[in-house]
N, C-alpha and C positions, 0 to 999 in steps of 0.2 A: 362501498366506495367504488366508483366506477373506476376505467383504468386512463382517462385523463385526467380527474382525480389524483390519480397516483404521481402519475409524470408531472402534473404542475408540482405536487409535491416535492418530489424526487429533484424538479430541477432549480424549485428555489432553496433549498437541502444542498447541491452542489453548488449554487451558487454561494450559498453564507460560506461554507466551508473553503472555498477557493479564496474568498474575501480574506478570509480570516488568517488563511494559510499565505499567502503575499507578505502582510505584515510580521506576522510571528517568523518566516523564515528569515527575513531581511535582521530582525532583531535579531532571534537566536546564530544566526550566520555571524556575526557580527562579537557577539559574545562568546562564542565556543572555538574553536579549531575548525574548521569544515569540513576535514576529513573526519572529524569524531561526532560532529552534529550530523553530517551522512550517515554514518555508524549508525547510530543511537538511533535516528527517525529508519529507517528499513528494518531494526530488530524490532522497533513498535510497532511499525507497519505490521509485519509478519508475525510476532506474536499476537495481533488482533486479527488476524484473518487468519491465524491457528487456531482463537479461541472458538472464531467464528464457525470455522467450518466441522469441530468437532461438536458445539450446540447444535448446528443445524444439519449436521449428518442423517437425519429419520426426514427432511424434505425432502430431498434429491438425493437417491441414492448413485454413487458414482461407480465404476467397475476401476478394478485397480491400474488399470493402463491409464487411463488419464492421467493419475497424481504421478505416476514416473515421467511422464512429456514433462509435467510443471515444473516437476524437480529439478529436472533437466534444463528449462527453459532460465528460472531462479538461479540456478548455477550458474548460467551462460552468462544472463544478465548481470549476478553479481559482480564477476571477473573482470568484462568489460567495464563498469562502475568503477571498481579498483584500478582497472589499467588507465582510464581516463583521468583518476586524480592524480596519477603517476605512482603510484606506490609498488609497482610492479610492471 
């Protein structure tokens, strides 16, 4: 597979998933609390790009500075998330 190949791939792949995610959030928003549906989809998120990156740890190997920036960065992100639905 060459790598336009890929990218149409990849971006009709983002495109379903943007699709998809419009609806489902407008539903799920709507049914759940929205500070607990924010909850909920960021620990999915993050548990799938946990799983992710400990599968695919032997592709790219990373030096351990990087994963402290992220952590750091995750953090930062979280808080502000929290502080913006007012919960703190």
């Amino acid at each position: 597979m060459n790598k336009e190949a890929i990218g149409v791939f990849l971006a009709i792949g983002t495109a379903i998933i943007s699709g998809f995610s419009i609806f489902a959030n407008k539903w799920l928003s709507f049914t759940f609390d929205p500070i607990v549906f924010t909850g909920i989809r960021a620990l999915l998120i993050g548990l799938i790009f946990l799983v992710l990156s400990f599968t695919l740890k032997n592709q790219r190997p990373f030096s351990k500075a990087p994963w402290g920036y992220l952590l750091v960065i995750g953090i930062i992100g979280g808080i502000q998330k929290i502080r913006v639905s007012g919960i703190i």
